[in-house]
N, CA, C and O atoms as CSV, one atom per row, in Angstrom:
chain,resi,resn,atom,element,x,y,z
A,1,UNK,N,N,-27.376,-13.607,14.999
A,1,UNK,CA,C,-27.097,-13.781,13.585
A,1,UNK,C,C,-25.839,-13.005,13.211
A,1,UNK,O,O,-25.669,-11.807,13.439
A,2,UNK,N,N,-25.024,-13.782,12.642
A,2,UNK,CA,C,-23.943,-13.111,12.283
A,2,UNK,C,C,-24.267,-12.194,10.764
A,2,UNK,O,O,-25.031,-12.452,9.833
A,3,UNK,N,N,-23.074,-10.729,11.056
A,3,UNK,CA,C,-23.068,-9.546,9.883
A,3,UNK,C,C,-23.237,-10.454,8.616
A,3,UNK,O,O,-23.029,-11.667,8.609
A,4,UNK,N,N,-23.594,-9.790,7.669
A,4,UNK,CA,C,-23.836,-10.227,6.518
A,4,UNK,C,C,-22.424,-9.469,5.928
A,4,UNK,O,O,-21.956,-8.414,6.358
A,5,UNK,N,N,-21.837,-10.367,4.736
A,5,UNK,CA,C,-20.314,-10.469,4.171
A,5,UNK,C,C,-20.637,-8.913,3.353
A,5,UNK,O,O,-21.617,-8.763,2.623
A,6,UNK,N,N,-19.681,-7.888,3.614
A,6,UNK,CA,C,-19.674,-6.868,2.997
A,6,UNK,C,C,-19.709,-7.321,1.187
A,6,UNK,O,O,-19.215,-8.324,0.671
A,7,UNK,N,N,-20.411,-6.280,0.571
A,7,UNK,CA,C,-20.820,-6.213,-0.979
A,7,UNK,C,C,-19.146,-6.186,-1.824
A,7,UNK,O,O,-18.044,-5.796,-1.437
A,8,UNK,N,N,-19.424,-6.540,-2.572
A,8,UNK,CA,C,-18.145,-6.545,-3.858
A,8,UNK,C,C,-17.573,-5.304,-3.499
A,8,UNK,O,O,-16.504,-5.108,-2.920
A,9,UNK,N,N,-18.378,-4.516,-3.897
A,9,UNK,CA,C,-17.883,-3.030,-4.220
A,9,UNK,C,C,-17.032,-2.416,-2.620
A,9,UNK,O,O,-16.046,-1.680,-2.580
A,10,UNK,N,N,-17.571,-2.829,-1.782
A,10,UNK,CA,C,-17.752,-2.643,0.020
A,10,UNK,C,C,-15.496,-3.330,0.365
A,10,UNK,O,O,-14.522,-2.886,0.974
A,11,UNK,N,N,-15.734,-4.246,-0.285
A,11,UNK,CA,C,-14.575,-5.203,-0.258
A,11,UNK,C,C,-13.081,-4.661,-1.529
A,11,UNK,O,O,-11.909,-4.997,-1.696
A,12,UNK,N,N,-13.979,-3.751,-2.113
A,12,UNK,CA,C,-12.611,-2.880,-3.023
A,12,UNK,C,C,-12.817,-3.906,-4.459
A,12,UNK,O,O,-11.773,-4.293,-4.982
A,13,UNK,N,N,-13.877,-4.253,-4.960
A,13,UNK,CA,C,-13.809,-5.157,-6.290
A,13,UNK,C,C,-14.813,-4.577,-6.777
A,13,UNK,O,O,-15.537,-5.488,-7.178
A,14,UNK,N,N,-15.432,-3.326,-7.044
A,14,UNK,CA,C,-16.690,-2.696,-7.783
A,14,UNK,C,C,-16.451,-2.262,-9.145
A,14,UNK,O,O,-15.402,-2.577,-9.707
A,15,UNK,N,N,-17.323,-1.577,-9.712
A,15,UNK,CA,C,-17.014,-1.557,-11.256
A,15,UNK,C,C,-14.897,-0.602,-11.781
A,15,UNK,O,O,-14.192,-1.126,-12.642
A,16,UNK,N,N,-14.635,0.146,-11.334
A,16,UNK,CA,C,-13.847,0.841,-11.229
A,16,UNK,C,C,-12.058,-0.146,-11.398
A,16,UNK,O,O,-11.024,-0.080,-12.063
A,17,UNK,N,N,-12.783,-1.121,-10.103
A,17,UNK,CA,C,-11.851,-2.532,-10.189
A,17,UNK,C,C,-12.278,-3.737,-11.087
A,17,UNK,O,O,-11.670,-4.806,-11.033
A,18,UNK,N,N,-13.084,-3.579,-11.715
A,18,UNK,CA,C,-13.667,-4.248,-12.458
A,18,UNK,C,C,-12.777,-3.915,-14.217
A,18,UNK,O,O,-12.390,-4.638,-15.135
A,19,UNK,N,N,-12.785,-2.654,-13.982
A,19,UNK,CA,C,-12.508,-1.931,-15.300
A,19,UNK,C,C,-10.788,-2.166,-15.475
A,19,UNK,O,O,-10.234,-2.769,-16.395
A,20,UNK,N,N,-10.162,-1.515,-14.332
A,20,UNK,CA,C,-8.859,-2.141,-13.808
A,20,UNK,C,C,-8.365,-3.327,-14.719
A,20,UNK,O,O,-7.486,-3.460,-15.570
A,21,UNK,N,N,-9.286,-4.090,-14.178
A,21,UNK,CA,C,-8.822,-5.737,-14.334
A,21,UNK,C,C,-8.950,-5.815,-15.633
A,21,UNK,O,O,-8.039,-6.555,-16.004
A,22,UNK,N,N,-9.564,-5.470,-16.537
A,22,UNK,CA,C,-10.544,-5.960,-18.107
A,22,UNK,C,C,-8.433,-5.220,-18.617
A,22,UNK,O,O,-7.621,-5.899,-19.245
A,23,UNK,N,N,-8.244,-4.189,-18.231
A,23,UNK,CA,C,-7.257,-3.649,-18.512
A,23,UNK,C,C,-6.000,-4.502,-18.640
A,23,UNK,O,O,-5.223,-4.741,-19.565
A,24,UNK,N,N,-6.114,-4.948,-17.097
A,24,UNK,CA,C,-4.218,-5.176,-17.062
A,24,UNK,C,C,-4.589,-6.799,-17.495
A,24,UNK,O,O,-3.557,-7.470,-17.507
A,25,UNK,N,N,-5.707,-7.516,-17.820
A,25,UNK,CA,C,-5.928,-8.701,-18.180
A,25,UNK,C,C,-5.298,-8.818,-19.535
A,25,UNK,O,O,-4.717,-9.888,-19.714
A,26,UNK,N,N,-5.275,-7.821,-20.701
A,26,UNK,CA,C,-5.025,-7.447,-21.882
A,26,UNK,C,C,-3.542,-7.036,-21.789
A,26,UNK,O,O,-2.779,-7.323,-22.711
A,27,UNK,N,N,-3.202,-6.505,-20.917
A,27,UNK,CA,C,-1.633,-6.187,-20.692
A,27,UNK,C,C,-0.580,-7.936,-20.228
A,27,UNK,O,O,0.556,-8.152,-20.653
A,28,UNK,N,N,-1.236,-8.736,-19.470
A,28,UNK,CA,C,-0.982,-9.587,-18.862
A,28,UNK,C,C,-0.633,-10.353,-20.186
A,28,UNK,O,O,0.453,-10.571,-20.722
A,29,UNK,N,N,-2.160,-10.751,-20.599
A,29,UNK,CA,C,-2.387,-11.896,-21.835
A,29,UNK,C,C,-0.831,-11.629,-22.972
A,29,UNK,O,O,-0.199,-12.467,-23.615
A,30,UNK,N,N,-0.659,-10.394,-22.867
A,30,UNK,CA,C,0.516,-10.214,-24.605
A,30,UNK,C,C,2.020,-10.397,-23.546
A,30,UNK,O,O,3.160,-10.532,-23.990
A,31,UNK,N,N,1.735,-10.366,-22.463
A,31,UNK,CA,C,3.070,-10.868,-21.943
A,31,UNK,C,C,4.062,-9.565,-21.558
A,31,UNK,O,O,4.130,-8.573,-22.284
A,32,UNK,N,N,4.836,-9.718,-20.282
A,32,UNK,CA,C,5.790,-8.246,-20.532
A,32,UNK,C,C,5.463,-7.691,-19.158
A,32,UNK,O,O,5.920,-6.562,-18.982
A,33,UNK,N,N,4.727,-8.251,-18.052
A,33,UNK,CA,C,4.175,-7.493,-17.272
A,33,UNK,C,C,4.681,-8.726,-15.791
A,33,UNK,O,O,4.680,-9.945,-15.620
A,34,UNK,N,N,5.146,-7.206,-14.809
A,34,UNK,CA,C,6.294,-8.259,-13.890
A,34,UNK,C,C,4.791,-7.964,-12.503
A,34,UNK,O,O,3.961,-7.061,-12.614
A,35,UNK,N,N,4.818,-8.727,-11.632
A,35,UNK,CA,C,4.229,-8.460,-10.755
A,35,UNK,C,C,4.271,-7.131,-9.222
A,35,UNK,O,O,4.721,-7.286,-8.086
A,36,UNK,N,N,3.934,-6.517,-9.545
A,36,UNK,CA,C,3.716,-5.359,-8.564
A,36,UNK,C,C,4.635,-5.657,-7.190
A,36,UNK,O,O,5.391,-4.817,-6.701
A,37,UNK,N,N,4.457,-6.816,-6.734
A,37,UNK,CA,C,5.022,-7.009,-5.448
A,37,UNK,C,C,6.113,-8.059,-5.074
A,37,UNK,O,O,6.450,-8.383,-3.935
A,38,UNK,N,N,6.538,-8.468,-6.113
A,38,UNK,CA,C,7.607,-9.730,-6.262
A,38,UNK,C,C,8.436,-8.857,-7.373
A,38,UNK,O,O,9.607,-8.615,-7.081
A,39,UNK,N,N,7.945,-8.368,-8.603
A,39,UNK,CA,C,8.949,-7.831,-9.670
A,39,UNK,C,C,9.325,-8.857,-10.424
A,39,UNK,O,O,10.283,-8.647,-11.169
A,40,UNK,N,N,8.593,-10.433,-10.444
A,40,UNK,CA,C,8.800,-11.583,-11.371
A,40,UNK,C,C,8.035,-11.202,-12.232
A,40,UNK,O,O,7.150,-10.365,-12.057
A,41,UNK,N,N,8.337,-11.888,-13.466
A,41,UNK,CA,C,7.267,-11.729,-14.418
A,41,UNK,C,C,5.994,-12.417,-14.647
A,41,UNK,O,O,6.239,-13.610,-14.826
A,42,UNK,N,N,4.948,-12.214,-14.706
A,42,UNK,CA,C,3.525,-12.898,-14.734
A,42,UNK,C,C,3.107,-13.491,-16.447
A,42,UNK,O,O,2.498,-12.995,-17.394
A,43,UNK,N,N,3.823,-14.824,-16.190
A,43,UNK,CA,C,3.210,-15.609,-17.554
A,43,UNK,C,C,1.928,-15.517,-17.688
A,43,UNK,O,O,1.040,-15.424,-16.840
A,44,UNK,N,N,1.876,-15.575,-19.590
A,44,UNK,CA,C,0.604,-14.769,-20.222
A,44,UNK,C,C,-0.571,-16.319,-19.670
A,44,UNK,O,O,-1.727,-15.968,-19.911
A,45,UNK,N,N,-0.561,-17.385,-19.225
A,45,UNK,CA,C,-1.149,-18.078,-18.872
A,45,UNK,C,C,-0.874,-18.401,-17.181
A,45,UNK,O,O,-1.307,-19.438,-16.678
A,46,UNK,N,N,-0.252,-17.577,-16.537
A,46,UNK,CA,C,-0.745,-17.378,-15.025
A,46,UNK,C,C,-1.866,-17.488,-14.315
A,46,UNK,O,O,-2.800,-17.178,-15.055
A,47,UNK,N,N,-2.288,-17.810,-13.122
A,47,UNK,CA,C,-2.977,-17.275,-12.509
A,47,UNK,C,C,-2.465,-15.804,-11.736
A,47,UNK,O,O,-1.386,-15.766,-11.144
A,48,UNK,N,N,-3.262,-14.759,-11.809
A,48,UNK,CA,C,-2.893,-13.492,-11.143
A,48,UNK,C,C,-4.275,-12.797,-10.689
A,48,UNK,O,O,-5.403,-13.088,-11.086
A,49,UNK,N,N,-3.975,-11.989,-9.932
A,49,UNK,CA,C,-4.536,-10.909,-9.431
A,49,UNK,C,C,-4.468,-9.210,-9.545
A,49,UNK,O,O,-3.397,-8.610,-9.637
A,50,UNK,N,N,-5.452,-8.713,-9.530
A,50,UNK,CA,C,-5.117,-7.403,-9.354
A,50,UNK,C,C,-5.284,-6.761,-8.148
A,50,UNK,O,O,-6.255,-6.119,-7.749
A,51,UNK,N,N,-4.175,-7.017,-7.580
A,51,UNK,CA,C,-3.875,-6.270,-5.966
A,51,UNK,C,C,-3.822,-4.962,-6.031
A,51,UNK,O,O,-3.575,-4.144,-6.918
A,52,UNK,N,N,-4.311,-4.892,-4.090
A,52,UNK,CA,C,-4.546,-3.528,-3.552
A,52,UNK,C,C,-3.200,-3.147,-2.654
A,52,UNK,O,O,-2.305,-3.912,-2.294
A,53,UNK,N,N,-3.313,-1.983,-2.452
A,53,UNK,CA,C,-2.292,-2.108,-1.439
A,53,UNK,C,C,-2.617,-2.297,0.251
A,53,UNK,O,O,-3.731,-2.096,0.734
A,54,UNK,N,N,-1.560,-2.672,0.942
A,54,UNK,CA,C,-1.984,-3.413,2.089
A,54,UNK,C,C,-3.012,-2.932,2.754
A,54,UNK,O,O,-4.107,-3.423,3.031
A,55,UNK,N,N,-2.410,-1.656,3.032
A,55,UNK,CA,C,-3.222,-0.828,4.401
A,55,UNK,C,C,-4.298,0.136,3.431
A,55,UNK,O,O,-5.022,0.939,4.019
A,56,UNK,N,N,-4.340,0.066,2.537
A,56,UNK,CA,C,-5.068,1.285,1.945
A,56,UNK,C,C,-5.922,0.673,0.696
A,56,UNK,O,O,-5.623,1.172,-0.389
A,57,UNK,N,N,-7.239,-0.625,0.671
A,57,UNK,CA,C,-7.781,-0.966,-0.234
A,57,UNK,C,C,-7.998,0.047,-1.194
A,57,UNK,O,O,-7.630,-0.249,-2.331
A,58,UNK,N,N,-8.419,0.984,-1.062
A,58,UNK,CA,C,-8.507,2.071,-2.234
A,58,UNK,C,C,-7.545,2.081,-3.500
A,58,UNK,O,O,-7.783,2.491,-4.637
A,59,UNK,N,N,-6.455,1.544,-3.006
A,59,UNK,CA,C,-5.442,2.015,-4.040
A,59,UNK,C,C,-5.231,0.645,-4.408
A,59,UNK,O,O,-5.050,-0.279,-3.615
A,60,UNK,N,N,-5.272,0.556,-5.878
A,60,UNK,CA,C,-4.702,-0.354,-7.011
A,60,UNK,C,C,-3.679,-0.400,-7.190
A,60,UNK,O,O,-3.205,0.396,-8.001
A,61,UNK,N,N,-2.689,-1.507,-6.415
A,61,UNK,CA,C,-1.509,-1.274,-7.410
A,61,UNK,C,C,-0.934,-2.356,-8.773
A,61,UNK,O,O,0.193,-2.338,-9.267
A,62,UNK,N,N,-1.805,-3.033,-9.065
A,62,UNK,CA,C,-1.026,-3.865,-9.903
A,62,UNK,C,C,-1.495,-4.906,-10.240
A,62,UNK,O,O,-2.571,-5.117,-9.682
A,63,UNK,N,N,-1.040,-6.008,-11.204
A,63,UNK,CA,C,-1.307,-7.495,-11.398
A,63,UNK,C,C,-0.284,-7.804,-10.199
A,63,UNK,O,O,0.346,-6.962,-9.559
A,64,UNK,N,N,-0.259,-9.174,-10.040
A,64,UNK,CA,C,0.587,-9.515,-8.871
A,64,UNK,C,C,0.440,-10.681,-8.788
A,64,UNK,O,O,-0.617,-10.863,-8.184
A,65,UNK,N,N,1.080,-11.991,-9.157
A,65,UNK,CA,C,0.935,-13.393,-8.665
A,65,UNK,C,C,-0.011,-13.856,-7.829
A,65,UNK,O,O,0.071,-13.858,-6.601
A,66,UNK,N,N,-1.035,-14.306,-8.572
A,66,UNK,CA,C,-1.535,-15.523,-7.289
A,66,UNK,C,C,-1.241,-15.476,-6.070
A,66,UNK,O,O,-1.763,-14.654,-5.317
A,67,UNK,N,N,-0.335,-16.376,-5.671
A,67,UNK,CA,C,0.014,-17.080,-5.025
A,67,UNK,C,C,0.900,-15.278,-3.892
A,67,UNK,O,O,0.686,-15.261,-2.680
A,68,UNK,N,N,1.284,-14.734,-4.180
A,68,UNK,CA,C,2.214,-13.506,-3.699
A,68,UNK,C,C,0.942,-12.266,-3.158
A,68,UNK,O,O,1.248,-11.595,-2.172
A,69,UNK,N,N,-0.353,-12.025,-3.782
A,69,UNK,CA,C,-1.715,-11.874,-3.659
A,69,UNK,C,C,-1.691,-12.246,-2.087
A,69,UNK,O,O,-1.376,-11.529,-1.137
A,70,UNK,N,N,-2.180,-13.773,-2.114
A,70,UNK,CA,C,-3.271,-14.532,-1.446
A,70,UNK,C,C,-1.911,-14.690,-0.142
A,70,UNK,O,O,-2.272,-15.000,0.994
A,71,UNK,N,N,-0.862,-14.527,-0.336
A,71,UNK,CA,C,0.093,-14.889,0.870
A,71,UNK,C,C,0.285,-13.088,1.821
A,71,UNK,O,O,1.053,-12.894,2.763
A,72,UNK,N,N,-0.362,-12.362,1.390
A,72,UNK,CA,C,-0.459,-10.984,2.461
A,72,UNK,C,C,-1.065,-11.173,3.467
A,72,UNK,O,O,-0.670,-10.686,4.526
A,73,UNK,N,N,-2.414,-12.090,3.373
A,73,UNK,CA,C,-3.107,-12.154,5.152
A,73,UNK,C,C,-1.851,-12.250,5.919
A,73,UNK,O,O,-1.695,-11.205,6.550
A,74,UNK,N,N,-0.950,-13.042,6.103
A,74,UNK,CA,C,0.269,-13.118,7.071
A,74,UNK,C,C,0.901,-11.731,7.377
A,74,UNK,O,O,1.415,-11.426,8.453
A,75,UNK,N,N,0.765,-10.721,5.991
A,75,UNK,CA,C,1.837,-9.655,6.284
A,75,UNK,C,C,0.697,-8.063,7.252
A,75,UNK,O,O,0.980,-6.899,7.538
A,76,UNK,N,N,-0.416,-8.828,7.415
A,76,UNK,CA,C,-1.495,-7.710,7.970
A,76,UNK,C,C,-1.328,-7.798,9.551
A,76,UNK,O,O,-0.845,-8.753,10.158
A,77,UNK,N,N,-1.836,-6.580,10.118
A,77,UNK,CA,C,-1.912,-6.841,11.437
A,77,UNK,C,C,-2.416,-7.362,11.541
A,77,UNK,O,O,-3.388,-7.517,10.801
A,78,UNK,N,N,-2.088,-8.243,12.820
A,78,UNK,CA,C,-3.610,-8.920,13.915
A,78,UNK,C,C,-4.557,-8.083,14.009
A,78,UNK,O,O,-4.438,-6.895,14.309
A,79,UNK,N,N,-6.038,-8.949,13.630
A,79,UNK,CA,C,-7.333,-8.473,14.199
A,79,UNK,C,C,-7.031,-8.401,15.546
A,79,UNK,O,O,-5.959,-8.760,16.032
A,80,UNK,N,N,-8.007,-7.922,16.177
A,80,UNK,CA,C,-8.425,-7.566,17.660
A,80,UNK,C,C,-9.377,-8.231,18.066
A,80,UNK,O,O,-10.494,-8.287,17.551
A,81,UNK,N,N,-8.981,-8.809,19.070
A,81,UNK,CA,C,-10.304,-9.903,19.329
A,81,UNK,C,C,-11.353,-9.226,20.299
A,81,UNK,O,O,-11.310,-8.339,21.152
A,82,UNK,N,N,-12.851,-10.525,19.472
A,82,UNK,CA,C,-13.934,-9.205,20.343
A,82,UNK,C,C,-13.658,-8.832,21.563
A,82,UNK,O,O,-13.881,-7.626,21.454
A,83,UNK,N,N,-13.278,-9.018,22.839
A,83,UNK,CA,C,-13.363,-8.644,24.263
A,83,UNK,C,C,-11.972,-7.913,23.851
A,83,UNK,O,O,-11.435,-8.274,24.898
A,84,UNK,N,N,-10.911,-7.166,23.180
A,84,UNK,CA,C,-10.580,-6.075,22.902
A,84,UNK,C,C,-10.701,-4.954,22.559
A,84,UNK,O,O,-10.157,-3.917,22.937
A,85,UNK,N,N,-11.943,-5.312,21.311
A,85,UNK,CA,C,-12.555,-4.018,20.695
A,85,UNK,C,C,-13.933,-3.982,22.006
A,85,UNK,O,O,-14.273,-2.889,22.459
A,86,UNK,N,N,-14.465,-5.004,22.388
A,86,UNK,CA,C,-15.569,-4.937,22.999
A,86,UNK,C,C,-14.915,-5.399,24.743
A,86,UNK,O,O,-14.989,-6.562,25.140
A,87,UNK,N,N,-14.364,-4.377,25.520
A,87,UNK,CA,C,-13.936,-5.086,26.793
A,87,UNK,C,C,-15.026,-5.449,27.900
A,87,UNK,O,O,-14.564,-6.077,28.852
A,88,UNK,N,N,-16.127,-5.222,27.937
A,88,UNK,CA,C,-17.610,-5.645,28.231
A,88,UNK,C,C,-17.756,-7.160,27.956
A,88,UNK,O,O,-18.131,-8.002,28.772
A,89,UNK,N,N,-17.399,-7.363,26.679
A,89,UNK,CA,C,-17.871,-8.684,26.043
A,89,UNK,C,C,-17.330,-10.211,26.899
A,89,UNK,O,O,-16.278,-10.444,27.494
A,90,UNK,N,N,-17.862,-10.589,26.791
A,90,UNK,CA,C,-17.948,-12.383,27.270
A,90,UNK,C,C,-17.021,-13.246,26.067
A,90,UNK,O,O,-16.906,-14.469,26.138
């Protein structure tokens, strides 16, 4: 049986990021607010995010485009495949 999907909070989206968001959602909506990781500006009817930083989920940095968000899997290291982490493994 495969792991069960780590919890909200487990994944860096718990109340704290929750609170975050209620925030820069209100900053976003009146307009004026450029994206964390591009430096474009995030129209008050965008889709956006409130990104983490790469290597360090803990840290909040920002609203951040959609689309500029969801395009970091590319900028992460490679996972390790199991018979790397596991050199035993089949």
């Amino acid at each position: 049986m495969a792991d069960a999907r780590p919890t909200a909070a487990q994944r860096g989206y718990g109340a704290r990021h929750q609170r975050a968001r209620k925030r820069a959602a209100r900053q976003v909506k009146a307009g004026g607010v450029n994206c964390w990781r591009c430096g474009k500006p995030i129209a008050p009817d965008e889709e956006w995010d409130l990104g983490h930083d790469d290597q360090d989920r803990s840290i909040t940095r920002g609203p951040e485009h959609q689309r500029c968000n969801r395009a970091t899997t590319s900028r992460r290291p490679p996972r390790k495949r199991a018979t790397e982490r596991h050199p035993g493994a089949l």
